[in-house]
N, C-alpha and C positions, 0 to 999 in steps of 0.2 A: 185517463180522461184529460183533456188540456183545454184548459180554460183561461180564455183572453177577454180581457180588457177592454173597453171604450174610452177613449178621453175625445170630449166633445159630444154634442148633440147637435140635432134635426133628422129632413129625412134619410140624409146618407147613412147616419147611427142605425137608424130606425131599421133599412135595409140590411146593414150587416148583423144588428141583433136579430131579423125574422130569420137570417137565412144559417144562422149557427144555431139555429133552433131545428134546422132539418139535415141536419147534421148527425151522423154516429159518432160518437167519442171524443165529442168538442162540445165545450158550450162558452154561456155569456157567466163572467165571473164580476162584472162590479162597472159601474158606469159611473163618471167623472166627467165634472166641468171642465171646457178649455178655458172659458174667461168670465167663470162666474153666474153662467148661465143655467136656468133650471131642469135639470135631469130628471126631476122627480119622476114624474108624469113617466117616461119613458124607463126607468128604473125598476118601477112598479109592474109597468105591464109587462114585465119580461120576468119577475119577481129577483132581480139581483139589488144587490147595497149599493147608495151612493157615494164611492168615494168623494172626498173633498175637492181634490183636486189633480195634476199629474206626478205629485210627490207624493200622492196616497198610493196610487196606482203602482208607482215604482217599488213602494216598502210592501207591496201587500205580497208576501210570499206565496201565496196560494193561485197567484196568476202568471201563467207562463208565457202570455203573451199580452200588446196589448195594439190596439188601433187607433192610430192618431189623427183627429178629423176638425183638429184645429185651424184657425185660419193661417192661410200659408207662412205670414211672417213668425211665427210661432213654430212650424215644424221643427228647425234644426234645434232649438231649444228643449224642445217636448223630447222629440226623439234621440238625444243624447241622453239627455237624464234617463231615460227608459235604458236602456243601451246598454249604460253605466252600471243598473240596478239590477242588470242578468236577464233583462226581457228582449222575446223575438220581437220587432217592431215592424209593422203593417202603417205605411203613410200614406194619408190620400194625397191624389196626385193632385198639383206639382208637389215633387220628394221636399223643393225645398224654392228659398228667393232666388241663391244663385248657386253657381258650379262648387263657389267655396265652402257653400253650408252641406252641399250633398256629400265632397270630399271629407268633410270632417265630421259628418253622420256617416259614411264608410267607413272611418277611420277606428270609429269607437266601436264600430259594430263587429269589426276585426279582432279590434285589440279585448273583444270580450266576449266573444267566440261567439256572435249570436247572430242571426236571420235578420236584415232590414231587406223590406222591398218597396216598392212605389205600387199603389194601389191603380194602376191603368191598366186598367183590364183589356184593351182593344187586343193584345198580342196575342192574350186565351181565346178571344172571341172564334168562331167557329169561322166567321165568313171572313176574316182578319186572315185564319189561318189558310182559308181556301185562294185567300189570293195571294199569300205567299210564297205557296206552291205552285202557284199561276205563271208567277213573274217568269222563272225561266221557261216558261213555254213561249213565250215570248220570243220575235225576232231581237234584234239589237235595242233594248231599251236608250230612248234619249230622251223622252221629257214624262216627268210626272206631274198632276197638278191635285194637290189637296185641298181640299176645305175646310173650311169649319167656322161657317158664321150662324151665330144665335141670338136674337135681338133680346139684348136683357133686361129684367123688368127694372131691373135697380137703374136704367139709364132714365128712367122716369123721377127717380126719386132726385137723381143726380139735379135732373133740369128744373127738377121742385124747389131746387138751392141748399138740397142736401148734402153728404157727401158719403155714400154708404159705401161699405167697406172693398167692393165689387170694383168699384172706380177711386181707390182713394191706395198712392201709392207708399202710404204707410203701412198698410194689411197686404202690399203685394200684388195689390186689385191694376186692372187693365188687362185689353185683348192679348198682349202677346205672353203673358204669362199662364191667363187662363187658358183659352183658344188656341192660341198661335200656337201652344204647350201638345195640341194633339196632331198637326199634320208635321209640326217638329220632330216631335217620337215617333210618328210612323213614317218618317223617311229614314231614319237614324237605324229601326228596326227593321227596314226592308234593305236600306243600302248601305249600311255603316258611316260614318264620320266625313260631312263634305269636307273640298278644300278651302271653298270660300265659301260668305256667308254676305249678302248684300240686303238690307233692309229698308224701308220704305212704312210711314204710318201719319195716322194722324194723333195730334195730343189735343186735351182738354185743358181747359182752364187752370188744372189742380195739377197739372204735369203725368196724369194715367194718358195713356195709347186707348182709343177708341176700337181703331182698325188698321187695316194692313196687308202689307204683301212680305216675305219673307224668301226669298232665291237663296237656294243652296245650290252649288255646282260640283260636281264631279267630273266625274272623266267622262266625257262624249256622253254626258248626264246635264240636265236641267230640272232642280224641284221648284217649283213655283208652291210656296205654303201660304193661302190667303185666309183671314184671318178677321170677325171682326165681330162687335158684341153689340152694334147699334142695327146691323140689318141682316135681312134674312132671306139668302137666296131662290135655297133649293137647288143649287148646282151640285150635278154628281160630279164625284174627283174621279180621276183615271191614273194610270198607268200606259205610256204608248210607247211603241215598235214602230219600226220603218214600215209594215204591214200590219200589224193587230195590236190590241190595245184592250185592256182589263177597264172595267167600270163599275164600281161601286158608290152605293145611294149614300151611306155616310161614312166618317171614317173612324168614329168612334163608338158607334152602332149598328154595323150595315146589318141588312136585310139582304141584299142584292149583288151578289157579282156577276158581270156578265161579260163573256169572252168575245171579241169581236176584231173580223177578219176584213183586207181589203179583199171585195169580190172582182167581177171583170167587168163593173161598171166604174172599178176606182173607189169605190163608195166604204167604207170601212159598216161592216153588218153582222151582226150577234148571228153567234155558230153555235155557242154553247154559251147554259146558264149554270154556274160556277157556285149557286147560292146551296147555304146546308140553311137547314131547320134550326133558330136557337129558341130558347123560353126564358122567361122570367128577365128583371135585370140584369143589365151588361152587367154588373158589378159584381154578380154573383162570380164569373168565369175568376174573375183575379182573386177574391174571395175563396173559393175552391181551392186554387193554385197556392195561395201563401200557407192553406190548414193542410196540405198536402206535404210540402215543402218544409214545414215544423213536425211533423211527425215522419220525415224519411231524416230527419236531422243535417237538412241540407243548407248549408250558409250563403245561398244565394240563387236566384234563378236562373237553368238555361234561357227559356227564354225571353224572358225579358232582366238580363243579368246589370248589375250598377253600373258597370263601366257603361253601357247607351243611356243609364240615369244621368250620367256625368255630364258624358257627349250631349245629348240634348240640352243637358239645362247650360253647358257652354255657348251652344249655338244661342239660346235664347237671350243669354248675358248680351251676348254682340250685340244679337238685334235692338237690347233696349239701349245699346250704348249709341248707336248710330243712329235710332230713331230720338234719344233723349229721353229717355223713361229712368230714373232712378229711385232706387230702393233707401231705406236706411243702411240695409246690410252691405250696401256698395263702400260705404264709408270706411 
């Protein structure tokens, strides 16, 4: 039986305590605060003990894994201590602030023979994977375009003259680390390591990135990653060919892929729908994938393996460098 850990609460916990609940030969071993905050409630209904804190978590021998759902600035911390104390570690995504903290949350994980993975489940996702197998059906790929804007509710509190953690670049908050974090990974996951990286945004008051564009280039490649947490399009992202081109509804949940062909009007027109059937939370696919992955005793994922954890959150360093977004941990 293997039995993992929580550090941190809400409904992210929430989700991954229901779904190791429908689980064979896994369960929920003990729930802890990331920052002080009240587990009880969630504790209870799951009927596991509240650890203290993630230094309870780390000593409790009885847990062989545990899930860090701390707020970002806090990852690389939580997850070395864990690391250190002999546990798999499951981060939700972003792994971490920057390329340096993910490096050296590799490094321990290495050096202590144990499983870290990044909790982004898009890779698992069914229609993620249907259109990765799309891609070379494809003529000569040159430009992809990602999205990923969601208007968030914390931009209200912000303008209330708050500063919630979401927007405030001491917790790591801003679009490009959130947001921009998901058409970042799925172009890193579809085409490997651009060569350059040009970025474009805007800042707040408080020095967080609102929104944004993010161009990655490759070879006879163009990714355009846009990005932004104050509005809300509804634009599907693509994938296009000199002749056809892949289109899916979102990129960190799609429903939708759909194959489309130049006909003999010039006109580019769906020939095929590329969509599988999924259920339940995205979250579950990456959630599945990591209790898979600790019981084949494997210390890393093929497919979504650290080195694209790295590679992304490098790209995303740049963008906030060129856009002006800094962290503490840049220091």
């Amino acid at each position: 039986m293997i039995k993992i850990g929580v550090l941190g609460g809400g409904p992210i916990a929430a989700v991954f305590a229901e779904r190791l609940g429908e689980l064979d030969g896994v369960r929920l071993g003990a729930i802890g605060p990331a920052a002080g905050e009240d587990v009880t409630a969630l504790a209870d209904r799951y009927g596991v003990p509240v650890a203290a804190d993630a230094h309870a978590l780390a000593a409790d021998a009885t847990l062989d894994a545990v899930y860090v759902v701390s707020v970002s600035s806090q990852h690389a911390e939580h997850a070395v201590a864990l690391l250190s104390a002999g546990k798999h570690v499951l981060v939700e995504k972003p792994m971490a602030c920057t390329a340096a903290q993910v490096a050296a949350m590799t490094a321990a994980a290495r050096a202590h023979d144990r499983l870290l993975m990044e909790l982004y489940p898009a890779p698992f996702e069914p229609n993620i994977a249907a259109l990765r197998e799309a891609v070379p059906r494809l003529d000569r790929v040159r430009r992809a375009v990602l999205v990923k804007d969601q208007y968030s509710s914390a931009f209200d509190a912000y303008r209330a003259g708050q500063n919630p953690p979401a927007f405030d670049p001491t917790f790591g908050g801003g679009s490009i680390l959130d947001l921009g974090f998901y058409p970042v990974s799925l172009a890193v996951h579809l085409f490997g390591a651009p060569q350059s990286v040009t970025a474009t945004g805007r800042l707040l008051d408080n020095g967080a990135d609102s929104q944004g564009l993010i161009v990655l280039g490759y070879p006879d490649l163009e990714v355009d990653c846009l990005h932004s947490k104050v509005s809300s399009s509804g634009i599907d992202s693509q994938v296009a060919g000199e002749q056809s081109a892949l289109l899916l509804d979102d990129i960190s949940t799609p429903s939708r892929v759909h194959l489309l062909e130049r006909g003999p009007s010039r006109r580019l027109e769906p020939v095929a729908d590329l969509s599988r059937a999924r259920t339940g939370s995205h979250l579950v696919y990456g959630i599945d994938a990591f209790v898979d992955l600790v019981r084949e005793g494997a210390r890393d994922s093929a497919i979504h393996p650290l080195a694209d954890v790295v590679t992304a959150h490098q790209v995303l360093d740049e963008a906030r460098r060129q856009v002006g977004v800094r962290f503490p941990a840049d220091d």
